[in-house]
SEMARTI-680844 format. One record per residue (C-alpha): residue in one letter; x, y, z. Coordinates in steps of 0.001 Angstrom, whole numbers, plus 524288, in hexadecimal, padded with zeros to 5 digits. Layout:
N
aXYZ
...
This chain:
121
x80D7D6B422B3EDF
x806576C144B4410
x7F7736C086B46AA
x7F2156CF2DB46B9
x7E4036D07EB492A
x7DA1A6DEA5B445F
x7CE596DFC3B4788
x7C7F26E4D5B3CAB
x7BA6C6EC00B375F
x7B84F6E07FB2C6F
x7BE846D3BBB2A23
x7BC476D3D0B1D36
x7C1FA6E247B18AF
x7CC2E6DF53B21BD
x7D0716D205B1AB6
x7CF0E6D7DDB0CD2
x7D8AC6E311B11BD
x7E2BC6DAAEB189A
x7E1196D1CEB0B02
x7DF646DA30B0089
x7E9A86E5F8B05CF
x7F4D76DF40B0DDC
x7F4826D17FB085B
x7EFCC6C93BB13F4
x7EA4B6BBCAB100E
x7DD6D6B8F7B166B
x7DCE56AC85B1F61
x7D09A6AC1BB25C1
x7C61C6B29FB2681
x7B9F56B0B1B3159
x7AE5B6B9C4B2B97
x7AD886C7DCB300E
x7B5AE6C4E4B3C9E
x7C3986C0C3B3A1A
x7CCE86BFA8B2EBB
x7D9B56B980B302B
x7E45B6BFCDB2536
x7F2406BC7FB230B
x7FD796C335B1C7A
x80BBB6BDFDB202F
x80D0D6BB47B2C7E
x802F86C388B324F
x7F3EB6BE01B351C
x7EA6D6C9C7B356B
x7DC9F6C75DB3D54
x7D2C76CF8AB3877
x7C7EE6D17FB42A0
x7B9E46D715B3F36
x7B0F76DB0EB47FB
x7AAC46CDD5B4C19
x7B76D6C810B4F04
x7BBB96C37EB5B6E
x7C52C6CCCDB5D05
x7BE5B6D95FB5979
x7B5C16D6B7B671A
x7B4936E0ADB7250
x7BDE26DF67B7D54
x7B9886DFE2B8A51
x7BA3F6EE2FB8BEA
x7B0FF6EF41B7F8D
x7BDCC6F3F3B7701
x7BB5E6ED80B696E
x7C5E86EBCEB60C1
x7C6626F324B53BD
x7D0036F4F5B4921
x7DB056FF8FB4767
x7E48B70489B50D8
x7F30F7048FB4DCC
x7F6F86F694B516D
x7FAE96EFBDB432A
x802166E418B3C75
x80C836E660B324A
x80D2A6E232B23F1
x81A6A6E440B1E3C
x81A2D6E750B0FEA
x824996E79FB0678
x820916F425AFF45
x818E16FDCFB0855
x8178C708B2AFE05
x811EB700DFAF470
x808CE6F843AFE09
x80389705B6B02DB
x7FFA270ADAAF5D5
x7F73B6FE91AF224
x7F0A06FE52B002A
x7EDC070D05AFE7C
x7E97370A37AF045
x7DE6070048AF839
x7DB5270B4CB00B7
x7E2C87052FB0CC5
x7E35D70F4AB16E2
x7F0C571188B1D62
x7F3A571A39B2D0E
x7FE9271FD8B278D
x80B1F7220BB1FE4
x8154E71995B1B59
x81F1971A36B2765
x82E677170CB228A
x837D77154FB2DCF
x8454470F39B287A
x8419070937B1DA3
x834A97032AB2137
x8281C70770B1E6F
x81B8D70601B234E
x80C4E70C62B24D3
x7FFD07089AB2B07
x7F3C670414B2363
x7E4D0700FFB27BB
x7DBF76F5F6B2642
x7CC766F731B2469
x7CC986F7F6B3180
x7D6CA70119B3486
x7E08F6F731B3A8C
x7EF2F6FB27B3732
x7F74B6F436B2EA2
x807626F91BB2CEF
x80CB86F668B207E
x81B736F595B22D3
x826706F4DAB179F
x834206F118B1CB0
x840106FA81B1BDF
């Protein structure tokens, strides 16, 4: 099992996305701070703000959604997936990429943290 942790802007929009949009189940959640989401075998962390892990570092760096690291949902039908995320006004980086048979594209959270959607060849 793969435990991925964002930080995040808000718990909450952050656990109806994950729920509502790409099917995660919600485990537990601890107020504004944390929310613990499964899908599969993948565990998603949700951070907010107060969480432990959204705390300076040392060097006053402060960690913050985006960037370009991501986990991977595979999906059976990416075409059709796409259309009813876009339909919910999910916002995607790019283009559907095709390489061989397999498809993929990159979509946002609230936050901005990446998602790939990934359909096998």
């Amino acid at each position: 099992m793969a435990q991925v942790r964002y930080i995040v802007n808000n718990v909450d929009e952050a656990v109806a996305f994950y729920v509502s949009k790409l099917g995660f189940e919600l485990e537990q959640q601890y107020g504004p701070a944390i929310a613990i989401l499964v899908r599969g075998d993948l565990t998603l962390w949700v951070a907010g703000p107060i969480s432990s892990a959204a705390r300076p570092m040392r060097d006053g760096t402060k960690p913050s959604p985006g960037g370009w690291s991501r986990f991977v949902l595979t999906v059976d039908d990416l075409e059709s997936f796409i259309s009813e995320l876009k339909d919910e006004g999910v916002e995607f980086r790019n283009d559907i990429v095709e390489q061989g048979g397999r498809k993929q594209i990159l979509c946002l959270d609230p936050s901005g943290n990446v998602i790939e959607l990934f359909q096998a060849a």
